[in-house]
mmCIF file of the N, C-alpha and C atoms, coordinates in Angstrom:
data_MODEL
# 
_entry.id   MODEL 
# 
loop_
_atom_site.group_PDB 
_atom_site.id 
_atom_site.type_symbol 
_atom_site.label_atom_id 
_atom_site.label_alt_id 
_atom_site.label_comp_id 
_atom_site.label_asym_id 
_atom_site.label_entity_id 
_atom_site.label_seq_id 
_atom_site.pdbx_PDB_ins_code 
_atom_site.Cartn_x 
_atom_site.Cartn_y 
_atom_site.Cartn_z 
_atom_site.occupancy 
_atom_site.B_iso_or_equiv 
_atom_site.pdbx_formal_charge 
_atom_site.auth_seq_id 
_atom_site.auth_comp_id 
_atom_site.auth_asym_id 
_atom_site.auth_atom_id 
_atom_site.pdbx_PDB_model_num 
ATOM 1   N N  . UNK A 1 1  ? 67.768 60.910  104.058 1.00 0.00 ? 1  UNK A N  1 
ATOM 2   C CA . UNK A 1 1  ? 67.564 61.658  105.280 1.00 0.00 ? 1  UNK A CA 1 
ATOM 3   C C  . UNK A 1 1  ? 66.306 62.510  105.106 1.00 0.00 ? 1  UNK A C  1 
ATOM 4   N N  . UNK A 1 2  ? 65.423 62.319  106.067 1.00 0.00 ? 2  UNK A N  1 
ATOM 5   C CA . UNK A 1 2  ? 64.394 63.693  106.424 1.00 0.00 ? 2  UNK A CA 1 
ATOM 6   C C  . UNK A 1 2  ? 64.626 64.506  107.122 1.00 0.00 ? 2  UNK A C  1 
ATOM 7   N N  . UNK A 1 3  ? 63.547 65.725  106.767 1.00 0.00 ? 3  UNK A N  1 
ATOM 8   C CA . UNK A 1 3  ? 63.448 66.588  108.027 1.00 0.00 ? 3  UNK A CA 1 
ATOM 9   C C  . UNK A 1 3  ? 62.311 66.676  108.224 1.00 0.00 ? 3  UNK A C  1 
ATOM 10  N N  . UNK A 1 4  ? 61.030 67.686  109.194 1.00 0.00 ? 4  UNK A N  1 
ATOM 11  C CA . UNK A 1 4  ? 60.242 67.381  109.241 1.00 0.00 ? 4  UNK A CA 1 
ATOM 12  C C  . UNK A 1 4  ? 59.366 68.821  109.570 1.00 0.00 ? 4  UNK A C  1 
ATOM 13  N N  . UNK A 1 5  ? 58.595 69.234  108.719 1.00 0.00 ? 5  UNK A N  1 
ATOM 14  C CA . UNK A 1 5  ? 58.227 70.960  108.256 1.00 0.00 ? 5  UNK A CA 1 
ATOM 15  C C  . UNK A 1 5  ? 56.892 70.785  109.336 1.00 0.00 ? 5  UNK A C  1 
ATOM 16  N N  . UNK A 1 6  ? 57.317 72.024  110.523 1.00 0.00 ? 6  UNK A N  1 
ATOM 17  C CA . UNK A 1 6  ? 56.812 71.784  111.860 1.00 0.00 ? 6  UNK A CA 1 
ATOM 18  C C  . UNK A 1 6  ? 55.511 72.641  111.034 1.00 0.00 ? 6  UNK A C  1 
ATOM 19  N N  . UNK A 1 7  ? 54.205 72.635  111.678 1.00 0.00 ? 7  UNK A N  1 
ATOM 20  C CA . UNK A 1 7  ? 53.027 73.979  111.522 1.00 0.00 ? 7  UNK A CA 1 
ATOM 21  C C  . UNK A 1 7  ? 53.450 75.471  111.247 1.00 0.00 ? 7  UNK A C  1 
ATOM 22  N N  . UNK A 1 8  ? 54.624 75.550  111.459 1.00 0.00 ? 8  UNK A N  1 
ATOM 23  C CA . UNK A 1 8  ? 55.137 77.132  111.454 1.00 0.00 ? 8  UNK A CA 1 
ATOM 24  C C  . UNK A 1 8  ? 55.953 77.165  109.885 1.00 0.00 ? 8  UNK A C  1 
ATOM 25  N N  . UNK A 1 9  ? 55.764 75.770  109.287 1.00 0.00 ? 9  UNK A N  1 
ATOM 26  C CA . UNK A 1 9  ? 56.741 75.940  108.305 1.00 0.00 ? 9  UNK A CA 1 
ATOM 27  C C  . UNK A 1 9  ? 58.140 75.804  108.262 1.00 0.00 ? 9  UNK A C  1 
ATOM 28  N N  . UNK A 1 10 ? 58.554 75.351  109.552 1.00 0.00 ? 10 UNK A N  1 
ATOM 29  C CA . UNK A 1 10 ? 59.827 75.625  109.618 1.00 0.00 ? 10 UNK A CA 1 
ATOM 30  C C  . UNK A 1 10 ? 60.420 74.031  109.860 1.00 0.00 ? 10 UNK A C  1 
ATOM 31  N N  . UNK A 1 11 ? 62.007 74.129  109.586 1.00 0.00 ? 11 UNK A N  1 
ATOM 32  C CA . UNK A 1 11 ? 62.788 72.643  109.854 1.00 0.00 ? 11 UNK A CA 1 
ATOM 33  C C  . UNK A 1 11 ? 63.909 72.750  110.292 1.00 0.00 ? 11 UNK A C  1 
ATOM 34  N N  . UNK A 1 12 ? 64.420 71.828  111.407 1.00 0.00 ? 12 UNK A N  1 
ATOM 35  C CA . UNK A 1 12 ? 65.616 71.910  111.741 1.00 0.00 ? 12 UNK A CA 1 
ATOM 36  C C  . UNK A 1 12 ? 66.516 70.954  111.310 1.00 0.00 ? 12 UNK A C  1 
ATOM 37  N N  . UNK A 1 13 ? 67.735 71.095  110.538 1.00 0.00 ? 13 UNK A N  1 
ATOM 38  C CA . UNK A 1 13 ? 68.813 70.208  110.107 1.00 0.00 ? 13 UNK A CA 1 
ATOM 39  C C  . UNK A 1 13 ? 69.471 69.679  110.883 1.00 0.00 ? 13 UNK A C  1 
ATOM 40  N N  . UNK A 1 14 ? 69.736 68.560  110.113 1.00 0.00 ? 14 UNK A N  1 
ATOM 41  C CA . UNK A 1 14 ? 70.564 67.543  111.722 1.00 0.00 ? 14 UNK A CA 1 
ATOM 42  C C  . UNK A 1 14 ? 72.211 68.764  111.268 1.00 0.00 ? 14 UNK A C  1 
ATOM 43  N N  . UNK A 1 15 ? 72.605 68.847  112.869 1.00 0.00 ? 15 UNK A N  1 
ATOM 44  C CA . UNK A 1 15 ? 74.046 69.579  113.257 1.00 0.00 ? 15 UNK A CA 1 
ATOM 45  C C  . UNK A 1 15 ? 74.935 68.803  112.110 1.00 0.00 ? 15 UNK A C  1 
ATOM 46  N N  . UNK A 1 16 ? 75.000 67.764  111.643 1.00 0.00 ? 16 UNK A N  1 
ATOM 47  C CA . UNK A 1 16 ? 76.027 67.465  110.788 1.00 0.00 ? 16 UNK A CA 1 
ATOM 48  C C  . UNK A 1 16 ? 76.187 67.150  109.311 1.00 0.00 ? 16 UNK A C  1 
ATOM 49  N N  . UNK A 1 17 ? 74.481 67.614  109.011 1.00 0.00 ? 17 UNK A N  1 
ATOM 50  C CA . UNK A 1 17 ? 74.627 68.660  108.032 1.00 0.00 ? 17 UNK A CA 1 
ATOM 51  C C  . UNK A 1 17 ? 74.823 70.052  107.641 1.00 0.00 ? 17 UNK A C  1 
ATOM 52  N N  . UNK A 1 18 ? 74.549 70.307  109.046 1.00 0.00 ? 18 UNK A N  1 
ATOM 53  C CA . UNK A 1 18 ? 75.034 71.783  108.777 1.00 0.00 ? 18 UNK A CA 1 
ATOM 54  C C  . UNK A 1 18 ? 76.127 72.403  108.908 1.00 0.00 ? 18 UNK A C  1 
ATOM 55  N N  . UNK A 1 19 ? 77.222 71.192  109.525 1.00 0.00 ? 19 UNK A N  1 
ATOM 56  C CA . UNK A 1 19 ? 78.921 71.278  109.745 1.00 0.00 ? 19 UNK A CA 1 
ATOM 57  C C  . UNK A 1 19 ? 79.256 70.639  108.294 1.00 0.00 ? 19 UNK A C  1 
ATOM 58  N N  . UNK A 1 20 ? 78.831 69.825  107.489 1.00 0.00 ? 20 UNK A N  1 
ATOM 59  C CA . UNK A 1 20 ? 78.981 69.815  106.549 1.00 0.00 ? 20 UNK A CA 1 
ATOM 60  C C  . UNK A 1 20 ? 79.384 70.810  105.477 1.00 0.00 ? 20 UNK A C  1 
ATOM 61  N N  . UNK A 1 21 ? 78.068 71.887  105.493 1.00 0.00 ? 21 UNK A N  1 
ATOM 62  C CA . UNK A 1 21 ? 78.195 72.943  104.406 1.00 0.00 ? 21 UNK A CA 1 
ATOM 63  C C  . UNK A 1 21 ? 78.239 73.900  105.362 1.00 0.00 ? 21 UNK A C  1 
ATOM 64  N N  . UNK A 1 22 ? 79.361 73.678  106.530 1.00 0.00 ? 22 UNK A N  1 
ATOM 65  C CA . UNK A 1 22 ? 80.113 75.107  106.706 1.00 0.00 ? 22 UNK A CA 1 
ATOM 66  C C  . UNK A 1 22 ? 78.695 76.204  107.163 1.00 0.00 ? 22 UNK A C  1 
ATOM 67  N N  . UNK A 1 23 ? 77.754 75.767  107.424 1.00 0.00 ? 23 UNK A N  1 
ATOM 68  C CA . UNK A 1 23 ? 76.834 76.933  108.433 1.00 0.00 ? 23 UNK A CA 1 
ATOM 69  C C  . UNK A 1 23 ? 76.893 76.384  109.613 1.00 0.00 ? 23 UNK A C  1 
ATOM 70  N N  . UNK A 1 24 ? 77.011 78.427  109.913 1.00 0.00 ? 24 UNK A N  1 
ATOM 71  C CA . UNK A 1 24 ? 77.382 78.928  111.035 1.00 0.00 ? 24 UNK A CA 1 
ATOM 72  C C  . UNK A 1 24 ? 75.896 79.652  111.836 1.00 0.00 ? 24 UNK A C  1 
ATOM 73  N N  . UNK A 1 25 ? 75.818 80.038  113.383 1.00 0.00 ? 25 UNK A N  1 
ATOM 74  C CA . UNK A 1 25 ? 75.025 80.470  113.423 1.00 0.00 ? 25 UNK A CA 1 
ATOM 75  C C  . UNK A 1 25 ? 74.596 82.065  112.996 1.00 0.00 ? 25 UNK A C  1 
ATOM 76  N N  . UNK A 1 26 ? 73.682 82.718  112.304 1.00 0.00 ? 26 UNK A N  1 
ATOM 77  C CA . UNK A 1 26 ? 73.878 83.852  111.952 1.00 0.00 ? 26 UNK A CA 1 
ATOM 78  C C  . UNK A 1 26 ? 73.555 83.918  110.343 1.00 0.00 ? 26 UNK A C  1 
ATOM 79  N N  . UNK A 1 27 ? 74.126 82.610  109.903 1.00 0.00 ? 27 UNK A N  1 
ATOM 80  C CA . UNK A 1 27 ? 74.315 82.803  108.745 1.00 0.00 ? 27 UNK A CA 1 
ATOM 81  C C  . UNK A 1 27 ? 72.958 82.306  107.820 1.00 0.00 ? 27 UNK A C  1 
ATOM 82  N N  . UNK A 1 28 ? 72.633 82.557  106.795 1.00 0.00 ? 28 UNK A N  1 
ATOM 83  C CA . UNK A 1 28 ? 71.589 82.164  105.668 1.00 0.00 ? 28 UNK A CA 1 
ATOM 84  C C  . UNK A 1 28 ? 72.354 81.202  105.404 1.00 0.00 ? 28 UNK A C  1 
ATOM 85  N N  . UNK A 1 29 ? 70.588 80.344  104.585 1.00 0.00 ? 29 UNK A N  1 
ATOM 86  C CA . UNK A 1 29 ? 70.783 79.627  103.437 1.00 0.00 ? 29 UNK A CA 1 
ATOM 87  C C  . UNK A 1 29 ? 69.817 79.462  102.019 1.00 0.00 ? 29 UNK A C  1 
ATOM 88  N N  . UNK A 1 30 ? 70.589 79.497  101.293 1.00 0.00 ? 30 UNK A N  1 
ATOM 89  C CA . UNK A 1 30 ? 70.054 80.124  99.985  1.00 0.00 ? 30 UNK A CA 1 
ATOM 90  C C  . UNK A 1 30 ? 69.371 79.007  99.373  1.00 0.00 ? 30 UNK A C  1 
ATOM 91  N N  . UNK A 1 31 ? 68.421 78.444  98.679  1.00 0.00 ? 31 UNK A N  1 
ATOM 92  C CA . UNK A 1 31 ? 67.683 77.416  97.690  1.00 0.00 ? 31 UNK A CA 1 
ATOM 93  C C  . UNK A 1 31 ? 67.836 77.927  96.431  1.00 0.00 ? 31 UNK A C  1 
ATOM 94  N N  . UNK A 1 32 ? 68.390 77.148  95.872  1.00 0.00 ? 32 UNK A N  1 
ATOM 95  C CA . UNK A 1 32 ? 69.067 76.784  94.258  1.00 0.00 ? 32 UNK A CA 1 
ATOM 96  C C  . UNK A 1 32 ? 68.247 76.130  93.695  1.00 0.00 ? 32 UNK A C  1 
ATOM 97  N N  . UNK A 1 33 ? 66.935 76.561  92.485  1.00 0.00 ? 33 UNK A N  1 
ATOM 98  C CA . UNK A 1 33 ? 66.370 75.203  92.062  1.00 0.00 ? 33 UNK A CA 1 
ATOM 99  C C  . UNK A 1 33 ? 67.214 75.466  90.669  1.00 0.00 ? 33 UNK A C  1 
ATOM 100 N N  . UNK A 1 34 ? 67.121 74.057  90.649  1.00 0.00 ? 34 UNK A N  1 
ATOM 101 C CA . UNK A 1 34 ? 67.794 73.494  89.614  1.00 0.00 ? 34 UNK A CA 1 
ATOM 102 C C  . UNK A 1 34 ? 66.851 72.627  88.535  1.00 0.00 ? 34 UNK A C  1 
ATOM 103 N N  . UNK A 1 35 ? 67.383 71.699  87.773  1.00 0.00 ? 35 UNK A N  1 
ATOM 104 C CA . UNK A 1 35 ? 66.608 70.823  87.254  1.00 0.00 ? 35 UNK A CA 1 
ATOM 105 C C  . UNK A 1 35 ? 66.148 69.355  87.504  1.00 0.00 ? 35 UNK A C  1 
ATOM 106 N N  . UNK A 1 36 ? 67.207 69.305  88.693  1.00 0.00 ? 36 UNK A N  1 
ATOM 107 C CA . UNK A 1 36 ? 66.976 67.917  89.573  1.00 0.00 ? 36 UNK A CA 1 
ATOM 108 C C  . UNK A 1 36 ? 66.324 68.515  91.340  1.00 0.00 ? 36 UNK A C  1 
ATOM 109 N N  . UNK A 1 37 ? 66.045 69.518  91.294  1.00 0.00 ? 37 UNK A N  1 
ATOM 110 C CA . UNK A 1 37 ? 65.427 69.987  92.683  1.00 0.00 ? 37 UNK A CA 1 
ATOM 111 C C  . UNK A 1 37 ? 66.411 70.964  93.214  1.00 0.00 ? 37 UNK A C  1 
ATOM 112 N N  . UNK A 1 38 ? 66.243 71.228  94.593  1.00 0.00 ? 38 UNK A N  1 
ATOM 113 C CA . UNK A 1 38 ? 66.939 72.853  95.030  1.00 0.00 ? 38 UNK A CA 1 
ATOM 114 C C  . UNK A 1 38 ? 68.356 71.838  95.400  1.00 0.00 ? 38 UNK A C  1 
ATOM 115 N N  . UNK A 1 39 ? 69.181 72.882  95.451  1.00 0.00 ? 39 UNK A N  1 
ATOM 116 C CA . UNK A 1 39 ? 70.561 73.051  96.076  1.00 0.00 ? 39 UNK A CA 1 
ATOM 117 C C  . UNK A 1 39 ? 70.513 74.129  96.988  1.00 0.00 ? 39 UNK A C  1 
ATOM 118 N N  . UNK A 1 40 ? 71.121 73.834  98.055  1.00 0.00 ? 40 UNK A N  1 
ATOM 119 C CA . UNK A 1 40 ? 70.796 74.092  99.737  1.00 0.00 ? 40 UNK A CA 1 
ATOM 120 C C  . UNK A 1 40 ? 72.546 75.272  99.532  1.00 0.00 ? 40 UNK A C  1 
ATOM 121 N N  . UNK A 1 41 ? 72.697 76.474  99.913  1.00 0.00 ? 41 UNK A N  1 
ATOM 122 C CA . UNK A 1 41 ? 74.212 77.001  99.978  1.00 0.00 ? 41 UNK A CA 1 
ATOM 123 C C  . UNK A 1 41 ? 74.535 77.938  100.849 1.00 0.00 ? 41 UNK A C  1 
ATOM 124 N N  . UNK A 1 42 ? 75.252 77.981  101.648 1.00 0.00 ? 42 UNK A N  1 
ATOM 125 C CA . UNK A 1 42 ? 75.287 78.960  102.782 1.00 0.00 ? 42 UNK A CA 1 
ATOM 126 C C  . UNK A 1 42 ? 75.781 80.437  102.117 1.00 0.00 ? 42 UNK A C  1 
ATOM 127 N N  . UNK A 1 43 ? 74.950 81.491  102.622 1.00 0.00 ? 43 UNK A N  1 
ATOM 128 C CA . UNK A 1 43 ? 74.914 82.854  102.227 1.00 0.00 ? 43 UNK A CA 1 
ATOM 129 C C  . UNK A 1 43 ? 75.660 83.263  104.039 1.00 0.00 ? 43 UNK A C  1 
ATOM 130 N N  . UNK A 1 44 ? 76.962 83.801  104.176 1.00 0.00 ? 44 UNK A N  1 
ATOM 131 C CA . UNK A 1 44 ? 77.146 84.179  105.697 1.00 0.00 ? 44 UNK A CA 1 
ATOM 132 C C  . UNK A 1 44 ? 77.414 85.718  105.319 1.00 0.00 ? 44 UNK A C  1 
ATOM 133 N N  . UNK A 1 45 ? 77.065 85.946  106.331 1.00 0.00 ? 45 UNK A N  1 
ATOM 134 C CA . UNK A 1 45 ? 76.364 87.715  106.526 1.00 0.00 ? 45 UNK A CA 1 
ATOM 135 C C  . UNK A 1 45 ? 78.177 88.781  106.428 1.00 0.00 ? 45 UNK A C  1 
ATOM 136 N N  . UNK A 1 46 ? 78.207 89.230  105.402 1.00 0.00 ? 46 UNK A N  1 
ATOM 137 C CA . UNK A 1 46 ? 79.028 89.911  104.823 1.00 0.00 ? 46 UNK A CA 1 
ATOM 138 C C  . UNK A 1 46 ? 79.330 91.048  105.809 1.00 0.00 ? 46 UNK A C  1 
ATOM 139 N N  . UNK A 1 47 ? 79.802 91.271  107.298 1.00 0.00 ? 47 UNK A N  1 
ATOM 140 C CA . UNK A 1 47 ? 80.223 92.247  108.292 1.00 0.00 ? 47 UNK A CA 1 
ATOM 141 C C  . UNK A 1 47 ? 80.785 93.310  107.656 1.00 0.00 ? 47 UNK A C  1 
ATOM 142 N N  . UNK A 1 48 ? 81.655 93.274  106.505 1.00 0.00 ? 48 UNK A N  1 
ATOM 143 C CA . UNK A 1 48 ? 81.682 94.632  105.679 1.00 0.00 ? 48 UNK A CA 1 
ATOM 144 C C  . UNK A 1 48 ? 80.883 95.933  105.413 1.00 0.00 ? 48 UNK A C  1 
ATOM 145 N N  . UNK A 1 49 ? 79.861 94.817  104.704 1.00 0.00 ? 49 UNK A N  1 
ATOM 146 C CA . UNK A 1 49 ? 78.488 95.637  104.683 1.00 0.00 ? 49 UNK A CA 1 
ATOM 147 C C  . UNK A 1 49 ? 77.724 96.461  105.894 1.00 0.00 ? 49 UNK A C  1 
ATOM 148 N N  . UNK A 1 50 ? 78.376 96.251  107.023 1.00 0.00 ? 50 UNK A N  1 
ATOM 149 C CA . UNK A 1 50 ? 76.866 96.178  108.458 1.00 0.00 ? 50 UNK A CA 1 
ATOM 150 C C  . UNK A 1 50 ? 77.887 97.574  108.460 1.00 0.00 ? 50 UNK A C  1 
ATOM 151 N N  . UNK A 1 51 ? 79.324 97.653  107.907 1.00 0.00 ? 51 UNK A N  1 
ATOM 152 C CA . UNK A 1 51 ? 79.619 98.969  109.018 1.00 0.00 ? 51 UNK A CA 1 
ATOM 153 C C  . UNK A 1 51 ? 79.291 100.149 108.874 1.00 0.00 ? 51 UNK A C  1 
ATOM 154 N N  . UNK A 1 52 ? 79.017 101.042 107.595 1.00 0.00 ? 52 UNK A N  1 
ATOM 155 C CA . UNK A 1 52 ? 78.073 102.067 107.752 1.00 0.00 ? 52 UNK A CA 1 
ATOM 156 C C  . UNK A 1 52 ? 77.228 102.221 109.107 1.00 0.00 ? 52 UNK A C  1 
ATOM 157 N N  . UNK A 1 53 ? 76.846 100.986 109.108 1.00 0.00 ? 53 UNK A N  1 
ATOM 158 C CA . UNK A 1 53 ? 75.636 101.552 110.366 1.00 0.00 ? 53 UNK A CA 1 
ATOM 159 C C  . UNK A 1 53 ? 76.397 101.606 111.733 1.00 0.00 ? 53 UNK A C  1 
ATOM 160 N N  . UNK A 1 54 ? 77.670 101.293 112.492 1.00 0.00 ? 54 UNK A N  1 
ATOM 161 C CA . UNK A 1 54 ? 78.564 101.697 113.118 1.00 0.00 ? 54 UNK A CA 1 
ATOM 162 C C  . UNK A 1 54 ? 78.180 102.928 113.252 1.00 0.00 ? 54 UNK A C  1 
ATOM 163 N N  . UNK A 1 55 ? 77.654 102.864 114.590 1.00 0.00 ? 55 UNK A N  1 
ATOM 164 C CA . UNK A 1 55 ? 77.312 104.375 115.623 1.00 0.00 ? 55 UNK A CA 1 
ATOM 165 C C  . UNK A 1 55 ? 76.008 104.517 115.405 1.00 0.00 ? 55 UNK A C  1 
ATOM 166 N N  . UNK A 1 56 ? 74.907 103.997 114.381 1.00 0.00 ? 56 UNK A N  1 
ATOM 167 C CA . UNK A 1 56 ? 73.993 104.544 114.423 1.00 0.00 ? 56 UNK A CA 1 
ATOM 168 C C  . UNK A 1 56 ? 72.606 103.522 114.890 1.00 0.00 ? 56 UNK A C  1 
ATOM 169 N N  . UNK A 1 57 ? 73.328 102.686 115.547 1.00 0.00 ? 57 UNK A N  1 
ATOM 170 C CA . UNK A 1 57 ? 71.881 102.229 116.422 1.00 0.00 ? 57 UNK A CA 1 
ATOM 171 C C  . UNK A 1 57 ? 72.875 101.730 117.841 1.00 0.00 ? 57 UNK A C  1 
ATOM 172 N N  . UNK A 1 58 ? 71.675 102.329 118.515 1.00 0.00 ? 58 UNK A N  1 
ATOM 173 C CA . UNK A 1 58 ? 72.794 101.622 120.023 1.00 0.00 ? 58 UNK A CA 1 
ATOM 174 C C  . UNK A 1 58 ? 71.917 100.940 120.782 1.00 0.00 ? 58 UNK A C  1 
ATOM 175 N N  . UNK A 1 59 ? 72.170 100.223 122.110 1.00 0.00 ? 59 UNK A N  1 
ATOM 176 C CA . UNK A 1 59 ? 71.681 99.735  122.423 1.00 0.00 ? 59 UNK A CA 1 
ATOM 177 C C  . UNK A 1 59 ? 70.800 100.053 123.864 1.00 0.00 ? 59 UNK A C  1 
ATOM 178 N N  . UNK A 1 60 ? 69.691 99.849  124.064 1.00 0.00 ? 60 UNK A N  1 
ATOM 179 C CA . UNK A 1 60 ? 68.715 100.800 125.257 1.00 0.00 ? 60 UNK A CA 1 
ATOM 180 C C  . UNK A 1 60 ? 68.756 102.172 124.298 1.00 0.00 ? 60 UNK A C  1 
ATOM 181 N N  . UNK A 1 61 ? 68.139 102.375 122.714 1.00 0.00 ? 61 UNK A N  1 
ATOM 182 C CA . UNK A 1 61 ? 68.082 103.632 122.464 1.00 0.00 ? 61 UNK A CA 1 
ATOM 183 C C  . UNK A 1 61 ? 66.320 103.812 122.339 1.00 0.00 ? 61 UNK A C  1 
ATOM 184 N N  . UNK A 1 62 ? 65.518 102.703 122.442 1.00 0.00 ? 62 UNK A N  1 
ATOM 185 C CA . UNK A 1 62 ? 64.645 102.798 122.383 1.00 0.00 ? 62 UNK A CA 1 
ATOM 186 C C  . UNK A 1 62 ? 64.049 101.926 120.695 1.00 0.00 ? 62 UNK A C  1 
ATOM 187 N N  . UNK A 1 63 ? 63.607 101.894 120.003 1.00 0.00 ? 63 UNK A N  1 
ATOM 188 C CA . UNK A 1 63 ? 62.928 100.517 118.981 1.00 0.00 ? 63 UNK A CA 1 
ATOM 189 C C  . UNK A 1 63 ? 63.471 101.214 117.705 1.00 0.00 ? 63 UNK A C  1 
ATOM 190 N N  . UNK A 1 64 ? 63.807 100.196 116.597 1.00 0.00 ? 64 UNK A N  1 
ATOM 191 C CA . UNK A 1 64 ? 64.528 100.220 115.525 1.00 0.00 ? 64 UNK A CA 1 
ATOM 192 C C  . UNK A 1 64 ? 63.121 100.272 114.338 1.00 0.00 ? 64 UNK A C  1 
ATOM 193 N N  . UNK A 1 65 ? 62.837 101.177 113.429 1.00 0.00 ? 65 UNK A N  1 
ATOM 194 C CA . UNK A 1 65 ? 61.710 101.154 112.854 1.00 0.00 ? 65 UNK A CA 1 
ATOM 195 C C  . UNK A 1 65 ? 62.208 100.649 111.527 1.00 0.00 ? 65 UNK A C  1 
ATOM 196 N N  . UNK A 1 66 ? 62.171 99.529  110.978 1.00 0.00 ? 66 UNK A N  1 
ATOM 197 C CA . UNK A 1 66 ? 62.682 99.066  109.519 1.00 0.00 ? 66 UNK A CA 1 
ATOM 198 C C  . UNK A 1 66 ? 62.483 99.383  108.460 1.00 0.00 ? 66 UNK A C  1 
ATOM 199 N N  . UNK A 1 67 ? 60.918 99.338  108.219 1.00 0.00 ? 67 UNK A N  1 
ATOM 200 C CA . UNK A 1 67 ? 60.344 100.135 107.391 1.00 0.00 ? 67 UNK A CA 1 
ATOM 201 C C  . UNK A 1 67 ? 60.340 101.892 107.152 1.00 0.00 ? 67 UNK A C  1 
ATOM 202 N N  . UNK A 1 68 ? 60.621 102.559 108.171 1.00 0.00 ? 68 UNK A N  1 
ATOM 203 C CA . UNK A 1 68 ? 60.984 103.542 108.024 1.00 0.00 ? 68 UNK A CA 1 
ATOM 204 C C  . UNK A 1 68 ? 62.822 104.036 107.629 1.00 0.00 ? 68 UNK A C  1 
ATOM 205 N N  . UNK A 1 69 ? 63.341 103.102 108.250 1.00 0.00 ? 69 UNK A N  1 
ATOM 206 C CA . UNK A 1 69 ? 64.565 103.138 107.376 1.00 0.00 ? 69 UNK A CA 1 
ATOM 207 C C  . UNK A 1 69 ? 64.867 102.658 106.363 1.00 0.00 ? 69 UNK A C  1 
ATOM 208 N N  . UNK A 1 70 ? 63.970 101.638 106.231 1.00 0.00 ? 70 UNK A N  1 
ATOM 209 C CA . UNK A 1 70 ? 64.081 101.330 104.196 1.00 0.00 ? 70 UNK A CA 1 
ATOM 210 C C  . UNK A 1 70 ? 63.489 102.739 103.305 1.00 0.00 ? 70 UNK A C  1 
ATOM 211 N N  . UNK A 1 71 ? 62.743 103.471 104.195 1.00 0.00 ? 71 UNK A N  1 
ATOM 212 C CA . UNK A 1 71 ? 62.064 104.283 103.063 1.00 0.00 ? 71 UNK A CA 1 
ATOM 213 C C  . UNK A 1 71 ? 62.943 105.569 103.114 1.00 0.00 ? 71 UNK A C  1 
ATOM 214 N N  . UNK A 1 72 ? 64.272 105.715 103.905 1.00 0.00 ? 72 UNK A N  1 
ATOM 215 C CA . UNK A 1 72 ? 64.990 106.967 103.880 1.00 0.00 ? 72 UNK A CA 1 
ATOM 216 C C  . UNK A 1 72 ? 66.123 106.316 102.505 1.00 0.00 ? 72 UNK A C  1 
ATOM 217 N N  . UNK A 1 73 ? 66.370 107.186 101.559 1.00 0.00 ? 73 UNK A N  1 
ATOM 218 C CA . UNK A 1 73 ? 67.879 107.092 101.073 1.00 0.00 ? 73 UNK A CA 1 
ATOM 219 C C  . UNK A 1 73 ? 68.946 106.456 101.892 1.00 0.00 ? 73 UNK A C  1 
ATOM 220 N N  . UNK A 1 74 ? 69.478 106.012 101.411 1.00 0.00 ? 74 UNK A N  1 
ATOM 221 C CA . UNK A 1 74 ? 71.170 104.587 102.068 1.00 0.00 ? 74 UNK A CA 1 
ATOM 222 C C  . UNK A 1 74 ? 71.732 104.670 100.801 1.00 0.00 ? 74 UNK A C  1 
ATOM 223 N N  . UNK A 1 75 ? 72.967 104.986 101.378 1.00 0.00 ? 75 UNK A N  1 
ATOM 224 C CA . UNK A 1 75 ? 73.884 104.772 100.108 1.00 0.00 ? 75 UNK A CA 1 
ATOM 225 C C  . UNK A 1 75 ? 73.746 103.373 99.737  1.00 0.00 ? 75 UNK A C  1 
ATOM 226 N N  . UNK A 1 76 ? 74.363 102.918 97.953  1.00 0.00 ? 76 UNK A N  1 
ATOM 227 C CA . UNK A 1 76 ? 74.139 101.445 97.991  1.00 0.00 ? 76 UNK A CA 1 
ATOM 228 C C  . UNK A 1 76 ? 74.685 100.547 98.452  1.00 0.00 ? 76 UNK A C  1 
ATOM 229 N N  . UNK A 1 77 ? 75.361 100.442 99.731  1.00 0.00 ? 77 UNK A N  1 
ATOM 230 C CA . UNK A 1 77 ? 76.118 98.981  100.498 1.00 0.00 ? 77 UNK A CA 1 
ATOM 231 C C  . UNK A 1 77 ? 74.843 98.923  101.669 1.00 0.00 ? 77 UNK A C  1 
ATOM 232 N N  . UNK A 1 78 ? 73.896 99.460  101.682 1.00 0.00 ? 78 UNK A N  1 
ATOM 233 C CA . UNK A 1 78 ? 72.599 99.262  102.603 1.00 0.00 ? 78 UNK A CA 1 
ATOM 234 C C  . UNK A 1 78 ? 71.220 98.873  102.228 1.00 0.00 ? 78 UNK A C  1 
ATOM 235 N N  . UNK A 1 79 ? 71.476 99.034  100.767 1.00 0.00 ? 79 UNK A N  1 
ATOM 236 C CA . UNK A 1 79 ? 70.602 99.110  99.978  1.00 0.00 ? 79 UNK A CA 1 
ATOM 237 C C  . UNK A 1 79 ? 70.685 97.403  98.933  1.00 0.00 ? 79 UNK A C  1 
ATOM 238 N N  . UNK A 1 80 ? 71.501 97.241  98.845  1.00 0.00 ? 80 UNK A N  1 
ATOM 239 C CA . UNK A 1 80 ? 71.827 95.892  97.738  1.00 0.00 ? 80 UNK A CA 1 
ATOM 240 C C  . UNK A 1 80 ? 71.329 94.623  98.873  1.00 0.00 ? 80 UNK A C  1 
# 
């Protein structure tokens, strides 16, 4: 099977590989190199982690600055 790495770098998997290994939308995927080439593994976004931030971005509050919240202190479940 191919895929086919558009100008942007990017590729889309046929849907039944990606029902295969269980990705969802939302979710990562991680590259494993190995010694015979990468291994492909779904990383899905750990909702545990997101709840700290519960209450503190809403929506119509005006623009989310990333870099400025990476550079404030986060306890470490924001930080890892």
């Amino acid at each position: 099977m191919y895929v086919k790495v558009t100008a942007k770098r990017q590729v889309t998997f046929p849907a039944r590989v990606l029902d295969a290994i269980g990705a969802k939308p939302g979710d990562s995927l991680e590259l494993l190199e190995g010694p015979e080439g990468y291994l492909l593994k779904v990383r899905a976004i750990d909702r545990s982690r997101l709840a700290p931030l519960k209450g503190k971005l809403r929506r119509g509050k005006g623009t989310f600055d990333l870099e400025s919240f990476r550079a404030r202190p986060h306890g470490r479940t924001l930080r890892d």
